[in-house]
MIPA-66694 format. One record per atom (N, C-alpha, C): z negated, y negated, x negated. Coordinates in steps of 0.2 Angstrom, whole numbers, padded with zeros to 4 digits, always signed. Layout:
<sites>
ZYX
...
</sites>
This chain:
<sites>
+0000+0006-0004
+0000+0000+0000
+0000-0006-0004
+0002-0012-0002
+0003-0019-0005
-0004-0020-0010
-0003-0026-0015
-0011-0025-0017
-0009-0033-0018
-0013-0037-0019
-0012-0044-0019
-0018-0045-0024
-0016-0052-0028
-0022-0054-0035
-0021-0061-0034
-0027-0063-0035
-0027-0072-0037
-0031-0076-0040
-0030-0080-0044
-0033-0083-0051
-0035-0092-0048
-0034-0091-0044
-0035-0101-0039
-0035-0098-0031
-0034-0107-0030
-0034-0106-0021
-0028-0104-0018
-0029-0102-0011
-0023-0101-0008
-0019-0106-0009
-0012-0102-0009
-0005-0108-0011
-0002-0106-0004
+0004-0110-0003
+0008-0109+0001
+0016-0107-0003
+0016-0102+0001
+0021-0098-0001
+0029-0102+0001
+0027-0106+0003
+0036-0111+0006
+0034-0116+0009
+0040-0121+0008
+0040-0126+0015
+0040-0127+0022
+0035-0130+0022
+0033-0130+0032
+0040-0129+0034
+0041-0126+0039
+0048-0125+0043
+0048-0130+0048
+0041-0133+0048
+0043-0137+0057
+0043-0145+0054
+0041-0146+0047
+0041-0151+0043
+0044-0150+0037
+0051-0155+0038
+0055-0155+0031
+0052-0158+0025
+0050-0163+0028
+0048-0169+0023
+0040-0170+0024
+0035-0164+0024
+0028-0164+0025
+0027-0168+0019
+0020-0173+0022
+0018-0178+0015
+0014-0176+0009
+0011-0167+0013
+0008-0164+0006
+0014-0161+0002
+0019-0159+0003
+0022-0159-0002
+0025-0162-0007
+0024-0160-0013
+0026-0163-0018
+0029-0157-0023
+0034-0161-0028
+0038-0156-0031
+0040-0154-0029
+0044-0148-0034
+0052-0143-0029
+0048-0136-0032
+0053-0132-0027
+0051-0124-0026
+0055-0119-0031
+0053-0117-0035
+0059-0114-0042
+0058-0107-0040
+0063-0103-0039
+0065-0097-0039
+0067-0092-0043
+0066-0086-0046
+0070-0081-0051
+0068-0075-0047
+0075-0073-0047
+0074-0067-0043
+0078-0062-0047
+0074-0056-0048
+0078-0049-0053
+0076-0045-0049
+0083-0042-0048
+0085-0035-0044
+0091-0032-0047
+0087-0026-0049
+0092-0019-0052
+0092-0014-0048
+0099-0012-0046
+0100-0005-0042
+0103-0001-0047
+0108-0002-0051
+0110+0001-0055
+0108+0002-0064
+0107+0006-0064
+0104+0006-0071
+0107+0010-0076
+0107+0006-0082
+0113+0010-0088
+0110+0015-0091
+0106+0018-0088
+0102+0023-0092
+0101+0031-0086
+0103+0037-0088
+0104+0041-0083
+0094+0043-0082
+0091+0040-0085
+0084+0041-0088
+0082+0037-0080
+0084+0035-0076
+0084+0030-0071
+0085+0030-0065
+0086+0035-0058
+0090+0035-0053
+0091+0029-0049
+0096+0026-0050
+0099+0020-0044
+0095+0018-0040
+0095+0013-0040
+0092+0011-0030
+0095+0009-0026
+0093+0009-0018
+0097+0008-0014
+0098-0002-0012
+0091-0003-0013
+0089-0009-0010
+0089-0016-0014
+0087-0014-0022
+0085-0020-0024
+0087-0027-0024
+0095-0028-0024
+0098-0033-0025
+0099-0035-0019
+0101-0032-0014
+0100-0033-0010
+0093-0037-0005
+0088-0035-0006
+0081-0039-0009
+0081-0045-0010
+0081-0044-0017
+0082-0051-0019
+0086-0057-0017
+0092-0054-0015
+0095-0061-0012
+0094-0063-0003
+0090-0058-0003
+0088-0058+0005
+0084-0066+0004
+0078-0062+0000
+0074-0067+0001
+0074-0073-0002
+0080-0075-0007
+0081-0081-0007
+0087-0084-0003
+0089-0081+0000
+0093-0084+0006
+0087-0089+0010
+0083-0083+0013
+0078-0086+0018
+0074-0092+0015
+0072-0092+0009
+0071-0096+0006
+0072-0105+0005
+0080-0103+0004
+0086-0108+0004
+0085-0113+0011
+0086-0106+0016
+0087-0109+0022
+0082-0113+0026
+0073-0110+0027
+0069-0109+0030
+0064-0115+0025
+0063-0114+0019
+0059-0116+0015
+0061-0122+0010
+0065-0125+0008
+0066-0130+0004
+0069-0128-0003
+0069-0120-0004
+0074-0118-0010
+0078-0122-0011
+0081-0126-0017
+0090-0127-0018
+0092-0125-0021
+0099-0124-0023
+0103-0118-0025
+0100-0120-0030
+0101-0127-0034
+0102-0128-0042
+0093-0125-0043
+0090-0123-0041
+0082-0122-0044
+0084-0114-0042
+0088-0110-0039
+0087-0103-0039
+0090-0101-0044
+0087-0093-0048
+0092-0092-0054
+0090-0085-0050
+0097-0080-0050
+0096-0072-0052
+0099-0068-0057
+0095-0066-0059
+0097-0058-0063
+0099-0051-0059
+0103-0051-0059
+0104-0044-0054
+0109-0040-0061
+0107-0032-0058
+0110-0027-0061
+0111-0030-0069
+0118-0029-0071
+0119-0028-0078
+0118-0036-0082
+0115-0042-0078
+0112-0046-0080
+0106-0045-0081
+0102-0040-0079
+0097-0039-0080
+0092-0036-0086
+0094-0037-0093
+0090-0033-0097
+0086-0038-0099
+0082-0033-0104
+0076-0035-0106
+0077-0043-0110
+0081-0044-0114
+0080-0052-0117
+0084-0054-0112
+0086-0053-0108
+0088-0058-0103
+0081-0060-0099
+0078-0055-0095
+0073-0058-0091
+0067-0062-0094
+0066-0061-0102
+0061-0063-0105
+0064-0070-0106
+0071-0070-0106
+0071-0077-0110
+0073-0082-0104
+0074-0079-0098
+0073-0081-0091
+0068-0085-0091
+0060-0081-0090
+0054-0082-0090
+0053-0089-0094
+0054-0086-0101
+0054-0092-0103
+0054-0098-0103
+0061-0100-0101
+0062-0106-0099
+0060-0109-0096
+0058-0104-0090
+0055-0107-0084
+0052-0112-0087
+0046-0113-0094
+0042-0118-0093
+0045-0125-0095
+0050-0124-0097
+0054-0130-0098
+0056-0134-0092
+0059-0128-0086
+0059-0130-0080
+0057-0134-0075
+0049-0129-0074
+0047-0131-0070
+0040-0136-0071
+0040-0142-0066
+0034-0146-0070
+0028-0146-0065
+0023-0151-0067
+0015-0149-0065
+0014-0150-0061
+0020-0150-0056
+0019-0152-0047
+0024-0148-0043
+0027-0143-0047
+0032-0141-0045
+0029-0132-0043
+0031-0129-0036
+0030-0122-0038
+0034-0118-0038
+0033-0111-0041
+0037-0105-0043
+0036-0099-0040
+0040-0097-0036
+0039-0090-0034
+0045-0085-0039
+0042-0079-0041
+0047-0075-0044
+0046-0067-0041
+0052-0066-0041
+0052-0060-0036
+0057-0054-0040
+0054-0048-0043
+0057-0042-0046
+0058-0036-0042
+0062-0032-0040
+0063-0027-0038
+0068-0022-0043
+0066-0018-0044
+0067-0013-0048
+0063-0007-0049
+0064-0004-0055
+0060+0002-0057
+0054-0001-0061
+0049+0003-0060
+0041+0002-0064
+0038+0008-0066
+0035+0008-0071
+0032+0015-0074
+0025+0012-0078
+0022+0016-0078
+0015+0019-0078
+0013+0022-0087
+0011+0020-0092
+0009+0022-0095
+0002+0025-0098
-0003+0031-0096
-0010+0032-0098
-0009+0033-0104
-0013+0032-0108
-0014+0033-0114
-0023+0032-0116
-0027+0036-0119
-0032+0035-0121
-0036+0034-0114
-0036+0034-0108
-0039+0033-0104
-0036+0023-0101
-0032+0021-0104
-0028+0016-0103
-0024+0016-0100
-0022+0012-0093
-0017+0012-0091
-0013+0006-0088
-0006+0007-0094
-0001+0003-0095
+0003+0004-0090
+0004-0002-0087
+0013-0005-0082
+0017-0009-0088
+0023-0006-0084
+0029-0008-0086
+0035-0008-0080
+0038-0018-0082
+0045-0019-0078
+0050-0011-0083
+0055-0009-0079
+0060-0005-0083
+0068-0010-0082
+0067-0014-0086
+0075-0018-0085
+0082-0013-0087
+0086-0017-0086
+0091-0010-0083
+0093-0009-0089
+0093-0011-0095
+0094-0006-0104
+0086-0002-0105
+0083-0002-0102
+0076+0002-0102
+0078+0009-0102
+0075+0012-0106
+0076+0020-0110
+0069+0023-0111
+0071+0029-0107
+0065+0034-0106
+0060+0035-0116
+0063+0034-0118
+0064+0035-0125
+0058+0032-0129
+0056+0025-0126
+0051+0021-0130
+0047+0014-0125
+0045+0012-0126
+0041+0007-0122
+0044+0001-0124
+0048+0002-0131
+0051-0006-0133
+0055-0009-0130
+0059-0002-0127
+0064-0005-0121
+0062-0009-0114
+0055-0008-0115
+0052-0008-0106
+0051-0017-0107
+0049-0020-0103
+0044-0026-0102
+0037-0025-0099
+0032-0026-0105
+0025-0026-0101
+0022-0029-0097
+0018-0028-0092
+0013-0032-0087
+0010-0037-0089
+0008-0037-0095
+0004-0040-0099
+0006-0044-0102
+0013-0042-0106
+0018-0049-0107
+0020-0054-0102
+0021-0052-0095
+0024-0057-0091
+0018-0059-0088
+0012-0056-0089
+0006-0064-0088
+0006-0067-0092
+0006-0066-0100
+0007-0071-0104
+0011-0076-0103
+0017-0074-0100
+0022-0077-0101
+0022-0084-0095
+0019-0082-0090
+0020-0086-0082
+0013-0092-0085
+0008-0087-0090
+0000-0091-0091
+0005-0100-0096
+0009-0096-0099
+0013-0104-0101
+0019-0111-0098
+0018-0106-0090
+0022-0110-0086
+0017-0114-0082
+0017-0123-0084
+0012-0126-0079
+0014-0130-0074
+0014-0126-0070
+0013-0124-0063
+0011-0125-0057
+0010-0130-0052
+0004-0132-0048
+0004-0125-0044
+0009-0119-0042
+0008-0116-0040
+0011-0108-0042
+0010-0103-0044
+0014-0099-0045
+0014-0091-0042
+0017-0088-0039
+0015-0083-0034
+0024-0079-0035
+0019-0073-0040
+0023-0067-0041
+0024-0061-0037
+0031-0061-0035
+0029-0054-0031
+0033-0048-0034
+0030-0041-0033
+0033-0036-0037
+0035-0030-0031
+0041-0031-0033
+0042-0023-0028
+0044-0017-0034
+0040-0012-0035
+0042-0008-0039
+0035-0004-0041
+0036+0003-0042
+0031+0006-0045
+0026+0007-0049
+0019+0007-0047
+0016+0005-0051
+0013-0004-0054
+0015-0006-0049
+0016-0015-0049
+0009-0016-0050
+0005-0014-0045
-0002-0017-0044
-0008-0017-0051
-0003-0014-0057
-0007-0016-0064
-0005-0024-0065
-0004-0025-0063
+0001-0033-0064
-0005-0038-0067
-0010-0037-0061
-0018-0042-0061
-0022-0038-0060
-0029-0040-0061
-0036-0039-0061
-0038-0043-0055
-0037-0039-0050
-0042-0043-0043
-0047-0050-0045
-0045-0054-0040
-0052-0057-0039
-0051-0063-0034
-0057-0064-0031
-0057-0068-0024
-0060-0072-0025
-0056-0079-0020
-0057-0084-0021
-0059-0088-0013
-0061-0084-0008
-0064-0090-0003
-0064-0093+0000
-0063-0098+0002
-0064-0104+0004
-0059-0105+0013
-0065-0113+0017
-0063-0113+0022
-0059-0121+0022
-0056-0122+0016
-0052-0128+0015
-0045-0126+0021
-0043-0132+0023
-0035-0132+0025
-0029-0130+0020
-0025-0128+0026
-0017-0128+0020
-0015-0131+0017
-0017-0139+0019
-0015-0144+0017
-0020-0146+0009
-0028-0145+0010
-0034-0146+0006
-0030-0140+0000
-0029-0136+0003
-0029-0130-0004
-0020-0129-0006
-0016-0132-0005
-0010-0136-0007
-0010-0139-0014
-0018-0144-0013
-0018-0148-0020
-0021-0143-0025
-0023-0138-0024
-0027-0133-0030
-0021-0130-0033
-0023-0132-0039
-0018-0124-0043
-0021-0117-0042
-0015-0112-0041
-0015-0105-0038
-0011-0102-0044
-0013-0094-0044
-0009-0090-0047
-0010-0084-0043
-0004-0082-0039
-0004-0075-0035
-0001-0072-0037
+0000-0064-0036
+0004-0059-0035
+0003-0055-0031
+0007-0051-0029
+0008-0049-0023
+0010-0041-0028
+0009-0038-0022
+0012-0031-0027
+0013-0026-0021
+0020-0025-0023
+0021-0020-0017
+0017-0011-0018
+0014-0008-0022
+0009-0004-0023
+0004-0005-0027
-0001+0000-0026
-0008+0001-0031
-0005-0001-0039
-0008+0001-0045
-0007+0003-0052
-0004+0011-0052
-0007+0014-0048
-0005+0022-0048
-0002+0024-0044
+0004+0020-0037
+0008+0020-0033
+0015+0020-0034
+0019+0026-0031
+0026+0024-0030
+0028+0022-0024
+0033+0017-0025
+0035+0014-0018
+0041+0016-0015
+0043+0016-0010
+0050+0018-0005
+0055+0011-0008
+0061+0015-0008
+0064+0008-0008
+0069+0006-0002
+0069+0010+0004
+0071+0012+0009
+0079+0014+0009
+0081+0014+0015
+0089+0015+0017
+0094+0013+0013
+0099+0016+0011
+0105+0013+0007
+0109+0007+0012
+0109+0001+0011
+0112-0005+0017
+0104-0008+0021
+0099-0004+0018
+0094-0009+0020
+0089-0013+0018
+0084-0013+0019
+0079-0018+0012
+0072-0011+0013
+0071-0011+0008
+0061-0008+0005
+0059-0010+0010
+0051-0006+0012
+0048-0008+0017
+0046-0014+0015
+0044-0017+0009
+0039-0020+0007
+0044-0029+0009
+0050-0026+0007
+0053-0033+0007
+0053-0032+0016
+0056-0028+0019
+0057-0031+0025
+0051-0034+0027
+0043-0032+0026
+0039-0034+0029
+0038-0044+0027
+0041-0044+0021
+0041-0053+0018
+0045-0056+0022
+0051-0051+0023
+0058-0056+0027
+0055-0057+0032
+0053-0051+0038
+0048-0053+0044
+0042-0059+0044
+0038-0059+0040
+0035-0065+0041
+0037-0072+0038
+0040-0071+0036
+0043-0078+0034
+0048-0082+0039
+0050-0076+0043
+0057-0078+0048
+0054-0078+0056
+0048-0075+0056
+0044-0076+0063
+0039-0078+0065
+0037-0080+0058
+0028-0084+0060
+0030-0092+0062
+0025-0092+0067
+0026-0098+0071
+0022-0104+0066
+0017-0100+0061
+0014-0106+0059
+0015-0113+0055
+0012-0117+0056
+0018-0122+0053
+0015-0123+0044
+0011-0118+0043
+0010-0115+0034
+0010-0109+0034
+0013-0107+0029
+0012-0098+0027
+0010-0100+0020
+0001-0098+0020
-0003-0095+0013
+0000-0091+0010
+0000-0090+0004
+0000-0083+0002
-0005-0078+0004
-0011-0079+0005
-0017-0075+0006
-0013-0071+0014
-0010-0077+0019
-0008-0074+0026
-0004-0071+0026
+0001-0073+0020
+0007-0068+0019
+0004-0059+0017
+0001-0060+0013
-0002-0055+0010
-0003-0050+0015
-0010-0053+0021
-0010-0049+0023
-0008-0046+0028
-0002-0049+0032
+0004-0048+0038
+0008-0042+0032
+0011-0042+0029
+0014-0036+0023
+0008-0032+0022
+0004-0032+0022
-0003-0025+0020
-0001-0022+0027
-0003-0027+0035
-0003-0021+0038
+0003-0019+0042
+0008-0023+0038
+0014-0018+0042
+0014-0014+0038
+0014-0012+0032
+0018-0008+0026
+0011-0003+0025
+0004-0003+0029
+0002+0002+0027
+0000+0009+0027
</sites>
């Protein structure tokens, strides 16, 4: 089932729908979305949904939320390797600045590695080989990575196996407004499974449960803010 982590207050996951130009917002909305269905590696089996995924949700994005093209970037299939997504992230901090938010969203393969009583996650980017972990991208690198993106708001979502190593739980409370906790820096993720989870990536022509259950709330909630904490939990309990 979904596992969500956060390191600040509730953020909001998009722009009000019923307000274009609400006066709390401030900054622009930065998107990277990486979706591999195809992978060069027979160490790999295909998927059906991912990139499809990903442009799902940045459509809705675009359309619903205040996304603009020039702030979305994708990685999909064979632009997706390992220095590609790394020097993606990268960037990002040059991109985005201290008022502005980031949502990044990966669908692909993820793997699990125990060692010593330790257990490591890893993105699998589509040159990723059963072979070595050098190929892989670690969990741990890409908090590094986002910890040097500043941010007013950052809220990672992972569709893929094993995601939920991503973060270290921890709750944060509060009976502020949308609006009050707007002005907080946040850092979320969302995780389409546990640490020790494999997820569905659904029908070939359709989307993962995980993603449909995002495309659903974001296309049908009437409220005129979507938290991420609310998003969270409308996805936990369709998808569990």
């Amino acid at each position: 089932m979904p596992s969500a982590s956060t390191t600040g207050g509730n953020q909001r996951a998009g722009r009000s729908k019923r307000q274009e130009s609400a006066s709390t917002v401030t900054g622009h909305l930065h998107f990277l979305g990486i979706g591999i269905n195809e992978y060069g590696s027979d160490d790999w089996p295909n998927l059906n949904n991912a990139v499809r995924d990903v442009r799902a949700i940045a459509q809705k994005l675009q359309t619903d939320y205040g996304l603009s093209e020039a702030n979305t970037h994708l990685l999909e299939d064979a632009n997706a390797s390992r220095a590609r997504i790394l020097r993606e992230l990268d960037e990002l901090s040059g991109r985005v600045k201290p008022v502005d938010s980031l949502i990044i969203y990966y669908a692909g393969h993820g793997h699990l590695i125990t060692k010593n009583k330790n257990k490591r996650g890893f993105w699998v980017p589509v040159d990723g080989t059963a072979k070595g972990v050098h190929s892989f991208i670690r969990n741990s690198a890409v908090k590094e990575i986002l910890a040097d993106i500043d941010s007013l708001h950052t809220l990672l979502i992972s569709d893929s196996c094993f995601s939920g190593s991503l973060f270290v739980r921890s709750q944060r409370s509060s009976k502020l407004t949308a609006t009050e906790l707007h002005q907080l820096p946040s850092r979320w993720a969302i995780c389409s499974g546990r640490h020790d989870e494999t997820v569905a990536d659904g029908p070939l022509g359709g989307h993962s449960p995980f993603a449909e259950s995002i495309l659903d709330v974001l296309s049908n909630t009437e409220r005129e803010y979507i938290t991420t904490n609310f998003l969270y939990e409308q996805v936990r309990d369709q998808t569990r």
